[in-house]
TORFINU-738595 format. One record per residue (C-alpha): residue number from 1; residue in three letters; y, z, x. Coordinates in pm, 1 decimal. Layout:
BEGIN
ATOM   nr  rest         Y         Z         X
ATOM  NUM   ALA         Y         Z         X
...
REM end
This chain:
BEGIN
ATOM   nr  rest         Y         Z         X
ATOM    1   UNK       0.0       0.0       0.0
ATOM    2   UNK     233.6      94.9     274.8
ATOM    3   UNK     178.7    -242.2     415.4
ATOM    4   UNK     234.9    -421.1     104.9
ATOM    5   UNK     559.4    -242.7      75.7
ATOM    6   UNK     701.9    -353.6     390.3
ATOM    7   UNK     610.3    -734.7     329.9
ATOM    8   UNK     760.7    -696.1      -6.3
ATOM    9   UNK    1096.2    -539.1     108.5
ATOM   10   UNK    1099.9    -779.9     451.1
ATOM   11   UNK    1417.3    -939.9     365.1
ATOM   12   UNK    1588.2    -569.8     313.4
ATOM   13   UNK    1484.0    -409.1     579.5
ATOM   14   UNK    1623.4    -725.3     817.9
ATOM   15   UNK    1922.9    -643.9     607.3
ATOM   16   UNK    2006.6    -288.9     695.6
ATOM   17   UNK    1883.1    -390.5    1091.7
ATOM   18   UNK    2127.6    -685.7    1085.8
ATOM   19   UNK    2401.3    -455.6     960.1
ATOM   20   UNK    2314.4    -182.7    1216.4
ATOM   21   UNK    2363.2    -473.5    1495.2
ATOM   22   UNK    2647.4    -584.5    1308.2
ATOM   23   UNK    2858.2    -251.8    1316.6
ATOM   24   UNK    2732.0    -185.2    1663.5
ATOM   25   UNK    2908.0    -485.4    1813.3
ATOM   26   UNK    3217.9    -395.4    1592.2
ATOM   27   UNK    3233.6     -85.2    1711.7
ATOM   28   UNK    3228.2    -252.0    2089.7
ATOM   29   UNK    3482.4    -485.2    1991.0
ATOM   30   UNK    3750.3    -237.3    1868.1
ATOM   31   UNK    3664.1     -96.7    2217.3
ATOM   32   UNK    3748.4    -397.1    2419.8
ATOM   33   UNK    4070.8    -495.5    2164.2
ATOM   34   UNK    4215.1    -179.9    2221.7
ATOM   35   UNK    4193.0    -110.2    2551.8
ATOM   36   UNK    4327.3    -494.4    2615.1
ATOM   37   UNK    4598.1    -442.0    2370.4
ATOM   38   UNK    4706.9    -137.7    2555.6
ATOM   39   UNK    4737.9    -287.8    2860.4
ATOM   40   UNK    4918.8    -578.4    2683.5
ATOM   41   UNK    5163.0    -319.1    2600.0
ATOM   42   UNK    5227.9    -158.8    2901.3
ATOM   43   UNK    5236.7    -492.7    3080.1
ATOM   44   UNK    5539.6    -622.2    2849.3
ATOM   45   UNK    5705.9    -278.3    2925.1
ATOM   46   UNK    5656.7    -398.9    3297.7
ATOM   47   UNK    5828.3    -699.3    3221.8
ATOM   48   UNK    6133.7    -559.1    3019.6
ATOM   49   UNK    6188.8    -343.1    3300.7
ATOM   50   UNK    6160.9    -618.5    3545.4
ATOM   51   UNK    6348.8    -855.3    3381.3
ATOM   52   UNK    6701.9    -910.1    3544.8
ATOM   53   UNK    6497.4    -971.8    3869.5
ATOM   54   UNK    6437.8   -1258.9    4089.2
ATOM   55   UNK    6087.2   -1150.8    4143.5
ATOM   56   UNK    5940.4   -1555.5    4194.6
ATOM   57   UNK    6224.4   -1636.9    4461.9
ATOM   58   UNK    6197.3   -1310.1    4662.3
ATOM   59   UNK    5823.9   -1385.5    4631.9
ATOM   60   UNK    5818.5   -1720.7    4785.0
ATOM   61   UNK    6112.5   -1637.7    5019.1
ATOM   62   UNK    5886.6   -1369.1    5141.8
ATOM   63   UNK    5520.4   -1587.3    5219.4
ATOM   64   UNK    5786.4   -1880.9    5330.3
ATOM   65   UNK    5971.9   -1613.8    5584.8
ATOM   66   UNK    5591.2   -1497.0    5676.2
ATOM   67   UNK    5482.4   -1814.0    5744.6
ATOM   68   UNK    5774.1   -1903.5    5946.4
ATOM   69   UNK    5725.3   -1614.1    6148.6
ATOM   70   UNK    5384.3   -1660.6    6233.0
ATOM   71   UNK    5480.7   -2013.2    6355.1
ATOM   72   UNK    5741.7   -1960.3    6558.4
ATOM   73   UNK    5565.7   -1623.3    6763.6
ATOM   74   UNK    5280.7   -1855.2    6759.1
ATOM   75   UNK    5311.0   -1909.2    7181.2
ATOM   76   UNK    5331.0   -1534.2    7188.1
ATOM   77   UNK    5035.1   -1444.2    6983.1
ATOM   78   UNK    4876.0   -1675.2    7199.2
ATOM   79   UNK    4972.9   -1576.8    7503.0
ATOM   80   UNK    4865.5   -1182.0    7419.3
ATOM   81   UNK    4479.0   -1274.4    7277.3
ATOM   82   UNK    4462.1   -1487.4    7605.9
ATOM   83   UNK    4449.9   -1145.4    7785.9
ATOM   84   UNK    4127.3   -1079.5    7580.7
ATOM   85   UNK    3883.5   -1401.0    7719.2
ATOM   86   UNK    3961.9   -1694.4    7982.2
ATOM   87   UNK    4147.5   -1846.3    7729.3
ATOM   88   UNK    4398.5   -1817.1    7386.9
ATOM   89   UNK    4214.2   -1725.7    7087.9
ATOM   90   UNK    4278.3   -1877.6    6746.2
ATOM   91   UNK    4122.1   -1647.2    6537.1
ATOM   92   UNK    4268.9   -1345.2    6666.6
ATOM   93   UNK    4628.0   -1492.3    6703.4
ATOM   94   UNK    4600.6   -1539.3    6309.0
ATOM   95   UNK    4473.5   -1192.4    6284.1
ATOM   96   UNK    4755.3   -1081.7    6474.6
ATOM   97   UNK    5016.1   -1265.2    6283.5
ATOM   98   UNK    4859.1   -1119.1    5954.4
ATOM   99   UNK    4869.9    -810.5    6049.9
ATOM  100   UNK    5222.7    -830.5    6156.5
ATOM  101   UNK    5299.4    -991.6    5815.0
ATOM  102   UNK    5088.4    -733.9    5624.6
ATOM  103   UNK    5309.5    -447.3    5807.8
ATOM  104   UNK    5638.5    -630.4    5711.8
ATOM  105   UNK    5476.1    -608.1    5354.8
ATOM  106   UNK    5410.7    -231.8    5403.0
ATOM  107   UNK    5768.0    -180.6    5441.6
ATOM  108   UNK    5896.2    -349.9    5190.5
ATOM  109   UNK    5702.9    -139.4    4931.8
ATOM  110   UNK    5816.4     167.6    5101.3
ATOM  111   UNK    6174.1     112.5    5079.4
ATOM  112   UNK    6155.7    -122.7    4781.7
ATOM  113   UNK    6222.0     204.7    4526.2
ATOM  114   UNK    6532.7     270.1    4702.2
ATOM  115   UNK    6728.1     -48.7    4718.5
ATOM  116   UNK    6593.4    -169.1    4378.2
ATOM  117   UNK    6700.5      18.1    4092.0
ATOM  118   UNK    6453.3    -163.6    3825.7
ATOM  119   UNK    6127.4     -74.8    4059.6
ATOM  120   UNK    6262.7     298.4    4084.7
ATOM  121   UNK    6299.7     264.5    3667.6
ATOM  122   UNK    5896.0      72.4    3664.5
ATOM  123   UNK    5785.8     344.8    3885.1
ATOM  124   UNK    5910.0     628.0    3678.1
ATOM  125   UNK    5791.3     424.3    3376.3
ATOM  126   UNK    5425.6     444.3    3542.0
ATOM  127   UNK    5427.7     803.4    3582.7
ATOM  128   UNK    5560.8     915.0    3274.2
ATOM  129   UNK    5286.2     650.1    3076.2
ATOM  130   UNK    4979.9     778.8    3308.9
ATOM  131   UNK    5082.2    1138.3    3233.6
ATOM  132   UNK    5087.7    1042.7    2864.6
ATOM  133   UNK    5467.6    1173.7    2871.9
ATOM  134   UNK    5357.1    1548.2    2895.2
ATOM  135   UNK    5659.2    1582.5    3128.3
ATOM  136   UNK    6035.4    1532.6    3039.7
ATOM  137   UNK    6139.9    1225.8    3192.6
ATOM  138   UNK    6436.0    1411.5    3383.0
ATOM  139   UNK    6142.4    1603.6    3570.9
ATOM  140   UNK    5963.3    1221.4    3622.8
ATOM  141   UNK    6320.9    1094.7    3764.4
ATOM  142   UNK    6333.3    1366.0    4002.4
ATOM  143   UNK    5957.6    1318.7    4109.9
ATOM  144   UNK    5977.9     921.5    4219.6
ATOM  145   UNK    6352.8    1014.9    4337.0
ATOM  146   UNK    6198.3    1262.9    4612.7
ATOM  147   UNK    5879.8    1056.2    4693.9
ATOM  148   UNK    6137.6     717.3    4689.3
ATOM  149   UNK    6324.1     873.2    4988.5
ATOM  150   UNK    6024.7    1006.9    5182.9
ATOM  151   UNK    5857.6     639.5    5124.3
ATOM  152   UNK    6198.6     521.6    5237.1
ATOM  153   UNK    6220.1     738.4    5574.9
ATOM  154   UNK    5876.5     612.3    5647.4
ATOM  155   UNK    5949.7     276.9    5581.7
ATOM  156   UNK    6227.4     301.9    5840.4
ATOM  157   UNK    5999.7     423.5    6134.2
ATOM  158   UNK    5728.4     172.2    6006.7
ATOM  159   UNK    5987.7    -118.9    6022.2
ATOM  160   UNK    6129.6      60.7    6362.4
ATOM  161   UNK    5788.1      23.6    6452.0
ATOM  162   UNK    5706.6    -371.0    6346.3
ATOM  163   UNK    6026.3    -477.9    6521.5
ATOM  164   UNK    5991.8    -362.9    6863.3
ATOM  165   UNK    5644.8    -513.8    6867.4
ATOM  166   UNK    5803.8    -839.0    6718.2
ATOM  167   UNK    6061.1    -837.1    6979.5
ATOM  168   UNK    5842.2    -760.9    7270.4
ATOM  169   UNK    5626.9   -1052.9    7151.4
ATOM  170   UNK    5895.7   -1256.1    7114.9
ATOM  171   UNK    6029.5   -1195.2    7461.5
ATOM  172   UNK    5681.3   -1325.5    7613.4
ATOM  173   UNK    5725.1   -1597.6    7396.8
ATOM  174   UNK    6074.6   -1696.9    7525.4
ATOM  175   UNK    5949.3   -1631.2    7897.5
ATOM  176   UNK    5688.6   -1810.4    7887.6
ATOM  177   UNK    5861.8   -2120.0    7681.0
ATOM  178   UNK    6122.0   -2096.2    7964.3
ATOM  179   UNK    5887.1   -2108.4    8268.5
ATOM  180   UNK    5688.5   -2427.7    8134.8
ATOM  181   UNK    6000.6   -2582.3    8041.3
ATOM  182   UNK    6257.4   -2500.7    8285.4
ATOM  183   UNK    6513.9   -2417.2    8014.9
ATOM  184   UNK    6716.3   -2096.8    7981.7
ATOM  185   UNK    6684.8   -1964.9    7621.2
ATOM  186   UNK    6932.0   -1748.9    7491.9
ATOM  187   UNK    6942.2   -1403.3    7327.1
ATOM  188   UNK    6933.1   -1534.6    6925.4
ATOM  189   UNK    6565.5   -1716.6    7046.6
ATOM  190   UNK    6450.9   -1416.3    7171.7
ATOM  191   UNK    6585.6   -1217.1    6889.0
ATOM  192   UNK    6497.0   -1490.4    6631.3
ATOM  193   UNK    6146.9   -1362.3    6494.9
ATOM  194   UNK    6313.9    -971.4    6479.1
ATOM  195   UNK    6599.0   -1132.5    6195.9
ATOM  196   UNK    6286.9   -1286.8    6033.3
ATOM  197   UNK    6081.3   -1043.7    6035.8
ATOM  198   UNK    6399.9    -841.2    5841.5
ATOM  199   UNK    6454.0   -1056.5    5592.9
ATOM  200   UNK    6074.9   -1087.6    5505.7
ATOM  201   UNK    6097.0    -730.1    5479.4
ATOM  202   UNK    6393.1    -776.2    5207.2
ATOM  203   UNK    6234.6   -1032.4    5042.6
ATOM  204   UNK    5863.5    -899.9    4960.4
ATOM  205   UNK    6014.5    -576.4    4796.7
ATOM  206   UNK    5881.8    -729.4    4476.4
ATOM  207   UNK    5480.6    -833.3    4646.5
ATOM  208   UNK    5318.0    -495.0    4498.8
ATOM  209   UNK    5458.6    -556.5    4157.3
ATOM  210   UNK    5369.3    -962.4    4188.1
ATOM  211   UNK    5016.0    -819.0    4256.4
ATOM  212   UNK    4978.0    -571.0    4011.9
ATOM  213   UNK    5130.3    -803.1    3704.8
ATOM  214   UNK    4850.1   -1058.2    3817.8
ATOM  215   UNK    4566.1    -794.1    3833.2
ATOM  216   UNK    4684.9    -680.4    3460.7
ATOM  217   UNK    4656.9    -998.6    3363.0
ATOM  218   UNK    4312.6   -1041.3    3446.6
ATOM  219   UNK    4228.9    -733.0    3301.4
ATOM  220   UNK    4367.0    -865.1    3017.6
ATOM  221   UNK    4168.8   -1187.6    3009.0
ATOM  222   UNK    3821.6    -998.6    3057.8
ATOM  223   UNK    3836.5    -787.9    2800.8
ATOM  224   UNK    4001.0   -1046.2    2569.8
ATOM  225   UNK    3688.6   -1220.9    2669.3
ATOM  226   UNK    3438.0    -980.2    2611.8
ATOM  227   UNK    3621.5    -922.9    2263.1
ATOM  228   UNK    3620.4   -1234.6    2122.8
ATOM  229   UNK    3179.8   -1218.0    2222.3
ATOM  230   UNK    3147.0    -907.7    2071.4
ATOM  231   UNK    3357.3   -1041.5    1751.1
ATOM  232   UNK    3132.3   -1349.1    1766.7
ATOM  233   UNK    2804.2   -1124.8    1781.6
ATOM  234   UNK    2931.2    -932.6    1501.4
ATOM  235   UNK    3009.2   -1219.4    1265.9
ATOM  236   UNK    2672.4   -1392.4    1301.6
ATOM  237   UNK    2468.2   -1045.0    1210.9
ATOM  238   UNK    2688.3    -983.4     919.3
ATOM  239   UNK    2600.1   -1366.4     805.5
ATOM  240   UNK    2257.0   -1269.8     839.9
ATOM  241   UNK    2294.0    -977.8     661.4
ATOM  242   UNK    2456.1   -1099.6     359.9
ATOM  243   UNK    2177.0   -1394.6     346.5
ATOM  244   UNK    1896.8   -1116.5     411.3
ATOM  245   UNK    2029.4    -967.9     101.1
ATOM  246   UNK    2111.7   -1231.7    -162.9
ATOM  247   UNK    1730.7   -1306.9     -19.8
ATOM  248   UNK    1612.9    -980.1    -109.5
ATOM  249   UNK    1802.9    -978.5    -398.9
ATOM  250   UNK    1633.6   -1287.0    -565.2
ATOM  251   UNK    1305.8   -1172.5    -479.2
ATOM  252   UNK    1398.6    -789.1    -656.6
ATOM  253   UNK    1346.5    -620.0    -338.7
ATOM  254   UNK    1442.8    -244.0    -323.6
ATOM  255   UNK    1727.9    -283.4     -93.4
ATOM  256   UNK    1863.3      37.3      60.1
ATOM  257   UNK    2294.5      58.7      32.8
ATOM  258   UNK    2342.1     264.4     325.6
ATOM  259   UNK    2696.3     301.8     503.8
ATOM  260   UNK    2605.1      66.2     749.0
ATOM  261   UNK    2488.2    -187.7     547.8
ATOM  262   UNK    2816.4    -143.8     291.9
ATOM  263   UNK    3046.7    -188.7     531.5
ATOM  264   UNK    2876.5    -537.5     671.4
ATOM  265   UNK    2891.6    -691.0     321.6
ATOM  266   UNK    3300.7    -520.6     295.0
ATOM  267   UNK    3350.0    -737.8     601.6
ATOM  268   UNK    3154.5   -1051.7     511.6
ATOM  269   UNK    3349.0   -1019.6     189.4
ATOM  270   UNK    3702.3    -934.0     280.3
ATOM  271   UNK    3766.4   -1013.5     610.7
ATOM  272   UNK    3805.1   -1354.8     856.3
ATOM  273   UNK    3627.7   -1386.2    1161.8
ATOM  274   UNK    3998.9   -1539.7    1301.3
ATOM  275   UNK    4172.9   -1237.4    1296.7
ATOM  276   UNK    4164.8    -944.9    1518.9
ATOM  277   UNK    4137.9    -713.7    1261.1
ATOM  278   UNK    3820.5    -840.5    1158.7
ATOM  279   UNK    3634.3    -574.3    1357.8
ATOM  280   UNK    3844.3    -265.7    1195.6
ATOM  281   UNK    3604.7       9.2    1103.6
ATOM  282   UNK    3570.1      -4.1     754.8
ATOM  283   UNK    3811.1     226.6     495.4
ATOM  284   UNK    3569.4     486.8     306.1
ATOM  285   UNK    3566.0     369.0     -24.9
ATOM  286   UNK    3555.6     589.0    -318.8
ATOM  287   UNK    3366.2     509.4    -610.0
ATOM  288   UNK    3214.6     635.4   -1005.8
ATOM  289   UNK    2944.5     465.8   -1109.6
ATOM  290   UNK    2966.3     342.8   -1480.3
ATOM  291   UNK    2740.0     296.5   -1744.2
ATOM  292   UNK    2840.8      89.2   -2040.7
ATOM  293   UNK    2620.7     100.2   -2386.9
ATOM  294   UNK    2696.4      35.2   -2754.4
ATOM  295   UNK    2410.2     113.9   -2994.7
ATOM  296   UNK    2217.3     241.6   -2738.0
ATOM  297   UNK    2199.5     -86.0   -2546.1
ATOM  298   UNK    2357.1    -153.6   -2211.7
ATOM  299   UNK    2645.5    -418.2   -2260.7
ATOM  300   UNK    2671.7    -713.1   -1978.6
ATOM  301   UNK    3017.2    -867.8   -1892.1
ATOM  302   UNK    3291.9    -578.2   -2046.7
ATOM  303   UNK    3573.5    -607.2   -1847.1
ATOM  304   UNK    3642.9    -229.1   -1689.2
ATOM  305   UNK    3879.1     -78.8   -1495.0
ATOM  306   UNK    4034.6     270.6   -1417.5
ATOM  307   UNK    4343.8     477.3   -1369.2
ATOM  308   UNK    4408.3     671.6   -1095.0
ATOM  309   UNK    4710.3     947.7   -1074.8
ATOM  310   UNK    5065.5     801.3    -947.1
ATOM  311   UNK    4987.6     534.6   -1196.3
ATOM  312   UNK    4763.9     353.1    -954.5
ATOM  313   UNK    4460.3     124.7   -1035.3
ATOM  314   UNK    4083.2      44.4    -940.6
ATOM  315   UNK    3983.0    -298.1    -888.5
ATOM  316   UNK    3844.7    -402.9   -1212.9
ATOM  317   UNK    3528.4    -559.2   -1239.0
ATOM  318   UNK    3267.3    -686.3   -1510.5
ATOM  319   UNK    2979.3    -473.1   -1626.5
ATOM  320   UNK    2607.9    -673.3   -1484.9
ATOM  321   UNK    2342.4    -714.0   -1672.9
ATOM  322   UNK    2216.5    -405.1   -1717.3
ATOM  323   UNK    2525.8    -289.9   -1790.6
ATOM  324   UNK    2645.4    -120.9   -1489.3
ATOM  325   UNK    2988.0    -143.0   -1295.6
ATOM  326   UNK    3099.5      45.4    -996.6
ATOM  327   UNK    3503.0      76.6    -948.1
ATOM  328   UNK    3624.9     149.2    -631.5
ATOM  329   UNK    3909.5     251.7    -429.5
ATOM  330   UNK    4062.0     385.9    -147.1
ATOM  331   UNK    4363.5     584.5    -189.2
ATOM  332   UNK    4361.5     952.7    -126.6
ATOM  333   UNK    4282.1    1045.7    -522.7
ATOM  334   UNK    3974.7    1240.3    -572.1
ATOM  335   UNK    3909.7    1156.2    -940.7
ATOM  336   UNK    4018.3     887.9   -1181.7
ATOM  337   UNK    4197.9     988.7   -1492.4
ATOM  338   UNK    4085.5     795.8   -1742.4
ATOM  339   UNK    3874.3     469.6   -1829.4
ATOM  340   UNK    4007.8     146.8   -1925.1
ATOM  341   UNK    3718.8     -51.5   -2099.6
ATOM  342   UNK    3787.0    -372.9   -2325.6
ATOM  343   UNK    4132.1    -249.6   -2395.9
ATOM  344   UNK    4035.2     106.4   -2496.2
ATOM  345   UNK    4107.8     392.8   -2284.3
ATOM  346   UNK    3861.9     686.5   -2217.1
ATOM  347   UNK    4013.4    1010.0   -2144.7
ATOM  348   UNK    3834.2    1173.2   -1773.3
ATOM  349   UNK    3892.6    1308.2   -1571.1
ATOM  350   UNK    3629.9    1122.5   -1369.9
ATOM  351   UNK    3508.3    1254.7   -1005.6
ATOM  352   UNK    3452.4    1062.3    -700.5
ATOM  353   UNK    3078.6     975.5    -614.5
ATOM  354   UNK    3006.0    1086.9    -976.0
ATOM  355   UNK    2787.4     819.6   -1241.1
ATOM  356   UNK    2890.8     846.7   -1613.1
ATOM  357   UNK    2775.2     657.0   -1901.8
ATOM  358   UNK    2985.3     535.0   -2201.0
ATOM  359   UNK    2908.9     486.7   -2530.0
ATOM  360   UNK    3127.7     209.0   -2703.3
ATOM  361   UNK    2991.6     308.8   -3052.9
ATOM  362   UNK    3095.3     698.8   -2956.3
ATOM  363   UNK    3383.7     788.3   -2818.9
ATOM  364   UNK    3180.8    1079.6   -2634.2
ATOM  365   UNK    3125.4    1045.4   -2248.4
ATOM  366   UNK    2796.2    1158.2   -2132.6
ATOM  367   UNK    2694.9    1221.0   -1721.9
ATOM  368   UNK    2474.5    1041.4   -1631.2
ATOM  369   UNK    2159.2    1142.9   -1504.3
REM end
């Protein structure tokens, strides 16, 4: 018998596991549509702050000044890694010009803060939003004002730093230059790579921000990725739950109307697969059950609705063929106040969750069992 009853009810129980699947990769959805729409949001607060800022020019000014620099010390670099082996060496020439470039960038970040007012303002924007604004903003100012001029005095030595070892290279540079060619370079060659080296430092104060806006992005992009999947996912269970149902339905299956599987139909029903919100758990919806009779037989197709305090309304509906309508709705009311069948009103009040039948004949409500 047990047996039997499964192969009878196969088309419900595929139901309620399609709906389980269904809610499962809604629930992951709302996951991944959040969390990308919050870092949507903080991203566009990035770029209000950031606004009134030449960040693209000082951006290519700054890998256009880097390259630049590595050309021109090029001789030098050469001329050091040719201490290392019998002869120059490409590879660590480039490293050293990288490196050079990559402490140029170092600076720049540290003293960005301080001659920028709109990264001070995106910096005290980060802390405030990562601290969930538990701390006055006043406090948050004076935080990033203190670390800004400690990052600032660090910068300095750091840039102190980058220069001499600029200038030292580009002294070799110019001495060597002048021995092969016989020509006496002056002091703005040898100094030439130091004033680059400067104004790349000026000009990448914007890299870390550059970086960070692109890495955002792409954290936006995944996750709008894996949302739009798990959205997918979820719209073909809940179309195989609705036709597991009208299935089980035709064949009079005894279909179980669990939570899970209500709120796949709800969304099969009321919502588009093209919107975000498509995913949105599902409101609890509050219901009575109705019975409608008249000479002790149930009545098909009587039009029924109720009223609900605040002069608010159920969704009316038609009574099925065994005479049976459920209203539902989902404002905050716990009861309905009266009945509204065929253009007669019936007096409740009527409680949430609760069945009742009516007697058209009678004007007596009776609970139903």
């Amino acid at each position: 018998m047990k047996n039997f009853n499964q192969i009878a009810n196969f088309n419900a129980q595929g139901a309620n596991e399609r709906a389980q699947l269904a809610n499962a990769n809604a629930q992951k959805a709302r996951g991944y549509r959040d969390t990308r729409d919050t870092f949507l949001i903080t991203l566009k607060e990035w770029e209000r702050i950031m606004i009134n800022c030449a960040v693209k020019l000082f951006t290519i000014a700054f890998f256009l000044l880097a390259l630049f620099e590595i050309i021109i010390s090029w001789p030098g670099y050469q001329e050091l890694t040719a201490g290392v082996g019998d002869r120059p060496n490409m590879f660590l020439s480039l490293l050293l010009g990288v490196a050079i470039v990559t402490a140029g960038a170092v600076v720049s970040h540290l003293i960005g803060k301080k001659i920028s007012r709109s990264l001070f303002e995106l910096e005290v924007f980060n802390m405030s939003h990562s601290s969930k604004y538990s701390t006055p903003n006043s406090k948050v100012e004076e935080t990033v004002r203190a670390d800004t001029q400690k990052q600032f005095l660090m910068g300095l030595v750091v840039y102190f730093v980058v220069a001499i070892v600029v200038l030292a290279i580009s002294f070799q540079r110019v001495g060597l230059m002048g021995a092969i060619t016989g020509q006496n370079y002056g002091f703005v060659q040898k100094l030439l790579p130091a004033i680059v080296i400067t104004l790349e430092v000026f000009a990448g104060i914007y890299l870390v921000y550059v970086f960070k806006r692109l890495a955002q992005k792409r954290k936006i992009a995944k996750l709008n990725k894996k949302f739009v999947r798990a959205r997918s996912d979820c719209a073909y269970e809940t179309r195989l739950c609705h036709d597991l149902v009208e299935h089980a339905t035709a064949r009079s299956e005894n279909i179980v109307y669990n939570l899970e599987l209500r709120d796949a139909l709800y969304r099969f029903t009321n919502r588009s697969q093209d919107t975000d919100s498509y995913v949105d758990a599902i409101p609890l919806v509050k219901n009575v059950k109705v019975l409608v009779m008249n000479e002790g037989k149930a009545i098909s197709g009587i039009h029924i609705f109720g009223i609900l305090p605040h002069d608010e309304f159920t969704s009316a509906i038609w009574t099925n063929e065994f005479g049976h309508a459920v209203l539902e709705w989902e404002s905050e009311a716990e009861f309905l106040i009266s009945l509204v069948i065929e253009s007669r009103q019936f007096k409740g009040p009527f409680r949430v969750n609760s069945s009742v039948k009516i007697d058209l004949d009678r004007p007596k409500m009776i609970k139903a069992a």
